[in-house]
RONU-590899 format. One record per residue (C-alpha): y, x, z; residue number from 1. Coordinates in nm, 2 decimals, m for minus. Layout:
{site {Y, X, Z}, NUM};
...
END
This chain:
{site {2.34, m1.25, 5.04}, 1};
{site {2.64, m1.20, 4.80}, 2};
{site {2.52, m0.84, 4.77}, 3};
{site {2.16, m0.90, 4.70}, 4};
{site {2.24, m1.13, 4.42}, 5};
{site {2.50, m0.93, 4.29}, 6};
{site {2.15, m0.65, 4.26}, 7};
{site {1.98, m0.87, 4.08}, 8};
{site {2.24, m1.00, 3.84}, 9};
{site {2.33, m0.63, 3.79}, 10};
{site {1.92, m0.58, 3.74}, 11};
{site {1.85, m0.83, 3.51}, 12};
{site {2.16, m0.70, 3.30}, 13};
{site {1.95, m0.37, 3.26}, 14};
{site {1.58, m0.50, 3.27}, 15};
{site {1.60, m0.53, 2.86}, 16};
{site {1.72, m0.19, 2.77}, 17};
{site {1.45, m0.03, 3.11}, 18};
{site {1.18, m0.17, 2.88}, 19};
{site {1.32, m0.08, 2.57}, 20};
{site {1.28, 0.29, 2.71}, 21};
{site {0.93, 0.35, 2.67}, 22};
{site {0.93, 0.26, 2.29}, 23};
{site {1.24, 0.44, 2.27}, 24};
{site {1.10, 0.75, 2.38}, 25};
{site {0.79, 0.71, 2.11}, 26};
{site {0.96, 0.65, 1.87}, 27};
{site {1.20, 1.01, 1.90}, 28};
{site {0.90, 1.21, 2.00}, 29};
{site {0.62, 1.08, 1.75}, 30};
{site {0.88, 0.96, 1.42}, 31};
{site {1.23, 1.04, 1.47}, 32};
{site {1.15, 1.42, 1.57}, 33};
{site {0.92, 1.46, 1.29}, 34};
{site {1.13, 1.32, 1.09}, 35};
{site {1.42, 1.51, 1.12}, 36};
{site {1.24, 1.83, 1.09}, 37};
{site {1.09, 1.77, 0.79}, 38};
{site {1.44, 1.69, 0.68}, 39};
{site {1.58, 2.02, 0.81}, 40};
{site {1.30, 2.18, 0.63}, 41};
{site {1.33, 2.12, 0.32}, 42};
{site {1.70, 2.22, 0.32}, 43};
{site {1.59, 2.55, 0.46}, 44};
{site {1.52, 2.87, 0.22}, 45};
{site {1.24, 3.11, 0.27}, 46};
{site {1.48, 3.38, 0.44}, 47};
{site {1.59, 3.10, 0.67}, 48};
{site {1.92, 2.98, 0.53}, 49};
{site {2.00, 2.64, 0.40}, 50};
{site {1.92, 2.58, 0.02}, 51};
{site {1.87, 2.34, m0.23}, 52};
{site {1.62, 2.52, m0.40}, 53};
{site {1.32, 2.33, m0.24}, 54};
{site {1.43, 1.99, m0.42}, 55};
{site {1.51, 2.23, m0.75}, 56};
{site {1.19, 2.34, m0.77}, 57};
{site {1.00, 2.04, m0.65}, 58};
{site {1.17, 1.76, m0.90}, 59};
{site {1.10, 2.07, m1.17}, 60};
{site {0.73, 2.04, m1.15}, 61};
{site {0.54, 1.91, m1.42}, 62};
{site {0.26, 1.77, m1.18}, 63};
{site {0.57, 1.59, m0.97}, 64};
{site {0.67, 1.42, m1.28}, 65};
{site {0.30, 1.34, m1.34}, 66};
{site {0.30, 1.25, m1.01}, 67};
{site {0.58, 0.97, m1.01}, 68};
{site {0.47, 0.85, m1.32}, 69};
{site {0.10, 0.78, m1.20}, 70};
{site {0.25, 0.65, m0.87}, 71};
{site {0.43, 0.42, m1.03}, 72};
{site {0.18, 0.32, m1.27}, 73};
{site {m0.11, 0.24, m0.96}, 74};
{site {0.19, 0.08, m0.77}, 75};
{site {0.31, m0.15, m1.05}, 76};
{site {m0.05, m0.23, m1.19}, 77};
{site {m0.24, m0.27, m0.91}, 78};
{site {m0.05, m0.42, m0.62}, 79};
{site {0.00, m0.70, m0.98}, 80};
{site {m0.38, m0.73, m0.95}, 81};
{site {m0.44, m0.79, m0.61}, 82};
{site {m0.18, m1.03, m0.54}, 83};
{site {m0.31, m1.24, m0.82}, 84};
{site {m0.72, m1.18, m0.74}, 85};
{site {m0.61, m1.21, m0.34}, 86};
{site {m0.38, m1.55, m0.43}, 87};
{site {m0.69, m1.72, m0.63}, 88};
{site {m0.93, m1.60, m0.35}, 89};
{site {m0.66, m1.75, m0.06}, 90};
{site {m0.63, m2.08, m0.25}, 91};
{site {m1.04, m2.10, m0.30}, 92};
{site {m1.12, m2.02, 0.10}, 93};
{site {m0.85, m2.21, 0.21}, 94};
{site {m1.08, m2.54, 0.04}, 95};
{site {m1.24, m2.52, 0.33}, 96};
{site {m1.59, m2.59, 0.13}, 97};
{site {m1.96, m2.51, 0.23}, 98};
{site {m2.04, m2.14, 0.22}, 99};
{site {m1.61, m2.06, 0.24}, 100};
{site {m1.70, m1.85, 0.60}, 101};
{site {m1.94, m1.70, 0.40}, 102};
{site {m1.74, m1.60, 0.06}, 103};
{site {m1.44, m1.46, 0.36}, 104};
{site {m1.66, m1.27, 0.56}, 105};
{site {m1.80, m1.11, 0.23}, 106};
{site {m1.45, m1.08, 0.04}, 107};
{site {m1.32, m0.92, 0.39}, 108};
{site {m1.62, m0.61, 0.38}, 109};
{site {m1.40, m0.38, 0.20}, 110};
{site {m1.10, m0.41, 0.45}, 111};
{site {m1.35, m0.28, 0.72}, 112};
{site {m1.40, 0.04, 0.54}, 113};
{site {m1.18, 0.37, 0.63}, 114};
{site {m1.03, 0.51, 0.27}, 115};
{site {m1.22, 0.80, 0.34}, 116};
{site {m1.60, 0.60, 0.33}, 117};
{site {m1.43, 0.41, 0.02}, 118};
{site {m1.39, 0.74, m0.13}, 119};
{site {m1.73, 0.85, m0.07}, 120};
{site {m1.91, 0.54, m0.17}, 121};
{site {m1.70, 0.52, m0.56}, 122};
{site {m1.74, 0.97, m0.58}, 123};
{site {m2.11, 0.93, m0.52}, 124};
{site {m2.14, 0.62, m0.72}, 125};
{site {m1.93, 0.72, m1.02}, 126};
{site {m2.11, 1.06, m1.08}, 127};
{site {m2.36, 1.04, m1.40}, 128};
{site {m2.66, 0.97, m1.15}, 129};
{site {m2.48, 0.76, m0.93}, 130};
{site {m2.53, 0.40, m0.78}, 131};
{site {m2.32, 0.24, m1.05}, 132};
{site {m2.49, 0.40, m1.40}, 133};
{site {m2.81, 0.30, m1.21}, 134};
{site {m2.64, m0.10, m1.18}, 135};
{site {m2.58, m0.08, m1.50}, 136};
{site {m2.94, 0.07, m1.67}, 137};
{site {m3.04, m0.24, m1.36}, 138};
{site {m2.85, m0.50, m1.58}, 139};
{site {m2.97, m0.43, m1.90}, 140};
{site {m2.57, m0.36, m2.01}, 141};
{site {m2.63, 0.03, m2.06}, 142};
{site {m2.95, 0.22, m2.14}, 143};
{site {m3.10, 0.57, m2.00}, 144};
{site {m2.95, 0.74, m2.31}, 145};
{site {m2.62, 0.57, m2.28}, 146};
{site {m2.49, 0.65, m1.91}, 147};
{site {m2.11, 0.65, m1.89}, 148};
{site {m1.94, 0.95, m1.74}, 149};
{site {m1.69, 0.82, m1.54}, 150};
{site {m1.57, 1.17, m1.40}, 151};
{site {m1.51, 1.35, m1.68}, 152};
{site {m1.26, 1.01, m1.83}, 153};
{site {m0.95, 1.16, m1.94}, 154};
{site {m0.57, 0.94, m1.92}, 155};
{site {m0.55, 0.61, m1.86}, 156};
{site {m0.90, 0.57, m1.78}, 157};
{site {m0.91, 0.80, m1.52}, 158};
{site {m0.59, 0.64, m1.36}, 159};
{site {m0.74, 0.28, m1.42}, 160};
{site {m1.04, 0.36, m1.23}, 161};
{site {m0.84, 0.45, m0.92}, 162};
{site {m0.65, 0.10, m1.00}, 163};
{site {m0.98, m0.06, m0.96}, 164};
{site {m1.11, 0.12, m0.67}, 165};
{site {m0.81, 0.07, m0.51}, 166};
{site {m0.79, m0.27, m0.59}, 167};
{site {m1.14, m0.35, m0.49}, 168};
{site {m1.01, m0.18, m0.10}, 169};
{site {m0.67, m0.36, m0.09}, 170};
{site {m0.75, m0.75, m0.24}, 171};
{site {m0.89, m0.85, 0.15}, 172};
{site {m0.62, m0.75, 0.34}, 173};
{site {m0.35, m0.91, 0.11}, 174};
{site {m0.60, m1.23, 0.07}, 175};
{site {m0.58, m1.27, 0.47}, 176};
{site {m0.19, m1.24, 0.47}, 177};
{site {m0.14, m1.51, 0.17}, 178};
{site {m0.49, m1.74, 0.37}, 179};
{site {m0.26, m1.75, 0.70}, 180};
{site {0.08, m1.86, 0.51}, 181};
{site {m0.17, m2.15, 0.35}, 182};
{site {m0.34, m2.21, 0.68}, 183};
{site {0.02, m2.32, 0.82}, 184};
{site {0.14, m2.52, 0.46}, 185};
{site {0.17, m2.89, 0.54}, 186};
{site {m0.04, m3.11, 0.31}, 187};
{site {0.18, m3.41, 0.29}, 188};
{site {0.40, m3.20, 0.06}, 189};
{site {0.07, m3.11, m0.13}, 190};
{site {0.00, m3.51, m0.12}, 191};
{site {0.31, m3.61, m0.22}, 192};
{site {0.33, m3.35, m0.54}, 193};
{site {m0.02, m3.54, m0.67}, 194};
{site {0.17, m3.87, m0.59}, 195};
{site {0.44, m3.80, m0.78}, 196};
{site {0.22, m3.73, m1.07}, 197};
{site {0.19, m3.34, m1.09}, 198};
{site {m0.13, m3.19, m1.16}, 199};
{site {m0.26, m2.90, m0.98}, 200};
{site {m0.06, m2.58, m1.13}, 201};
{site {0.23, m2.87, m1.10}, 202};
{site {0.19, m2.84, m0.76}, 203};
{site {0.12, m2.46, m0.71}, 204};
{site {0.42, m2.41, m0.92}, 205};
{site {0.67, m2.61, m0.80}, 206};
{site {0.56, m2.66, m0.41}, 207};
{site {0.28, m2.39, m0.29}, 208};
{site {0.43, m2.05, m0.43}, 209};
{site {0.78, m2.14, m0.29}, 210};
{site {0.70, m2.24, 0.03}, 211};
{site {0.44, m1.92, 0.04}, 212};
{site {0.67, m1.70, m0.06}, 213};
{site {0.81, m1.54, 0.30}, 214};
{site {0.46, m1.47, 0.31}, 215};
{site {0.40, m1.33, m0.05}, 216};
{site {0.71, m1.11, 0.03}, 217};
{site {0.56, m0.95, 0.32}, 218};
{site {0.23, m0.91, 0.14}, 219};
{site {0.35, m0.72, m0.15}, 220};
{site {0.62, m0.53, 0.05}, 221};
{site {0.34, m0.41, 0.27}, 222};
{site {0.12, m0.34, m0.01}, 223};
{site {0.41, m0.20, m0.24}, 224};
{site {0.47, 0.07, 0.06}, 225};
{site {0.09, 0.15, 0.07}, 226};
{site {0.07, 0.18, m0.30}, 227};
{site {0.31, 0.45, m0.33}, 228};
{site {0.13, 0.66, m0.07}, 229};
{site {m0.20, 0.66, m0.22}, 230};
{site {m0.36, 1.00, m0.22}, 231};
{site {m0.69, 1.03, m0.02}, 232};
{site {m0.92, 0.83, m0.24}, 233};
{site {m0.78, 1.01, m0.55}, 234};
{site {m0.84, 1.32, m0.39}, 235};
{site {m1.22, 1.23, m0.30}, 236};
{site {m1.31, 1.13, m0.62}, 237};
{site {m1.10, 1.37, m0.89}, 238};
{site {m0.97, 1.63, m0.63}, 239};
{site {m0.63, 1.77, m0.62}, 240};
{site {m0.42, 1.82, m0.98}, 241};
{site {m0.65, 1.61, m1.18}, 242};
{site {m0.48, 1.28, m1.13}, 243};
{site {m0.13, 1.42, m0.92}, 244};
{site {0.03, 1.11, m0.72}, 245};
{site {0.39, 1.19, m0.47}, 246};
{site {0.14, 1.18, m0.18}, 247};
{site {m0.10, 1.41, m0.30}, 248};
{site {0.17, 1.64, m0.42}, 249};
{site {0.23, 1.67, 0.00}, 250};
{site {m0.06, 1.72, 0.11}, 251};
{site {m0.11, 2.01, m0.16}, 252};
{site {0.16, 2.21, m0.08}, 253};
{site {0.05, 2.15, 0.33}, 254};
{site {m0.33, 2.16, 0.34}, 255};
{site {m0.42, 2.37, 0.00}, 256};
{site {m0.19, 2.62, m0.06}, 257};
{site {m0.03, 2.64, 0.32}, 258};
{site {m0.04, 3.07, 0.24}, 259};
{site {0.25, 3.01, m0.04}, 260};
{site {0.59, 3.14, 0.19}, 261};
{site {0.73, 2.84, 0.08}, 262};
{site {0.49, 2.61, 0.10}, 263};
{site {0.54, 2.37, 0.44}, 264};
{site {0.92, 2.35, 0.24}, 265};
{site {0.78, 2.20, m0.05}, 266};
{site {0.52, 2.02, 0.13}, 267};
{site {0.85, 1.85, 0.36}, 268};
{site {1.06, 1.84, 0.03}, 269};
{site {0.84, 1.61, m0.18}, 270};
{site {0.78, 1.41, 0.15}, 271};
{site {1.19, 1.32, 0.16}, 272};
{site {1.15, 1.24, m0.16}, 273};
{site {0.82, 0.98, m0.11}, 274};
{site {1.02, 0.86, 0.17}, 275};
{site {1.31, 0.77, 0.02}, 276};
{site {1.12, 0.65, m0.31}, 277};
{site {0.96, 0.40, m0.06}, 278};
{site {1.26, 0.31, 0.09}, 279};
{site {1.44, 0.22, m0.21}, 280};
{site {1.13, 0.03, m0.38}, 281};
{site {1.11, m0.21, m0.07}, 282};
{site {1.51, m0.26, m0.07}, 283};
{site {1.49, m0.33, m0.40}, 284};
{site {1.22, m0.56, m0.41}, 285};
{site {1.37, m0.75, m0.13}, 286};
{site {1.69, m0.76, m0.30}, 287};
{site {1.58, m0.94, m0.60}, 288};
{site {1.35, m1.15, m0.42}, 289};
{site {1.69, m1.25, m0.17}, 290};
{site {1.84, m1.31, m0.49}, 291};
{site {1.59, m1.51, m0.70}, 292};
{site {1.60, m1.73, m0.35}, 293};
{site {1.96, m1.80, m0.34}, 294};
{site {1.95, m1.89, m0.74}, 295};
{site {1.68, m2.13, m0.65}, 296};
{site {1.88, m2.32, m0.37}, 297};
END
């Protein structure tokens, strides 16, 4: 008897890390693996010896610079947009009023669509012909003669119109995030805010946004990290060098110009990079929102 539940004692002192195992072992095979060999990579010369001429060359290119700029540019800019468009949407479906089910299940559609269908709907829709020229002509707000040609924009109106698009893609999924933080927000504190004579940006101010903002953090974390690895839509609608991001800066030196001798080093070099430029940007973020929380209390 003694030795039976000395099994089972010993058992149940090992049970947590036997089902740890199976996630263990994803995780080394499917990140940690990958991971390290892109590492090993990009510290490794085209005659096979270690190098830091990857990095040289990859922080030297124009387009790379081009590429962090515009990053951070559709990072700062749009993931600023969507939280405000997706906090306005969360407060107005969380009324609860007739037709909300209907105004979430609409606002939601975009959510639904893989980035590759997004891309295909706003490249076919932005060409001079296209679905949105024809909206417009529709509308009365352009005529025949006057068609915008959104493809051949130059600057900042090329990189705003990924803003947009990407915008338009990301707003639901932040929405539902911030919608189940307000779902859970007790409204006696709401209650007492309007008791106490505040008014209703009072009471956003001062009691909503701080108690929503665990929730905000996660939102724009999550969307912060997505932001910075945008690539496939800009790809779809300008193709590759046009408007350069970090991400598509990978995927060119892997999928486009995968003869170069060098080119899966570079492609593994400027995904280090991306990786650790994520990395930092959600430490940081969380730093000064940890900090701007402690000033508070």
């Amino acid at each position: 008897m003694e030795d039976l539940q000395s099994r089972n004692r010993s058992l149940n002192k090992w049970l947590p890390y036997i089902l740890v195992v199976p996630s263990m072992l994803y995780y080394i095979l499917f990140w940690l693996r990958p991971v390290l060999t892109s590492l090993i990579r990009s510290f490794t010369g085209v005659e096979g010896g270690l190098t830091l001429q990857n990095y040289k060359l990859a922080l030297s290119d124009p387009l790379f610079r081009e590429g962090f700029i515009n990053t951070a540019v559709i990072a700062g800019v749009s993931v600023t947009i969507e939280f405000v468009v997706a906090l306005m949407l969360a407060l107005l479906i969380n009324r609860k009023f007739k037709g909300s089910g209907v105004l979430l299940f609409i606002a939601m559609i975009p959510m639904a669509l893989p980035p590759v269908a997004v891309g295909a709907i706003w490249q076919t829709g932005l060409t001079t012909n296209g679905w949105v020229n024809s909206l417009l002509i529709h509308l009365g707000l352009i005529t025949e003669s006057g068609k915008i040609y959104f493809m051949t924009a130059e600057g900042w109106k090329r990189l705003l119109l990924i803003i947009l698009i990407d915008a338009w893609q990301v707003i639901p999924s932040v929405m539902i995030i911030l919608l189940a933080g307000l779902q859970n927000f007790p409204k006696e504190m709401k209650e007492a805010g309007y008791v106490f004579g505040g008014n209703a940006f009072t009471v956003l101010r001062k009691i909503t946004l701080p108690i929503l903002k665990p929730t905000i953090v996660t939102a724009v974390v999550l969307r912060l990290i997505s932001a910075i690895q945008i690539w496939l839509i800009v790809v779809m609608i300008y193709g590759f060098n046009r408007v350069p991001t970090l991400m598509e800066r990978v995927v060119y030196y892997g999928d486009q110009v995968s003869s170069l001798p060098n080119s899966f080093q570079l492609a593994s070099t400027n995904s280090i990079i991306v990786a650790i430029i994520v990395s930092s940007a959600a430490l940081i973020y969380l730093k000064v929102s940890r900090n701007s929380e402690s000033k508070e209390v």
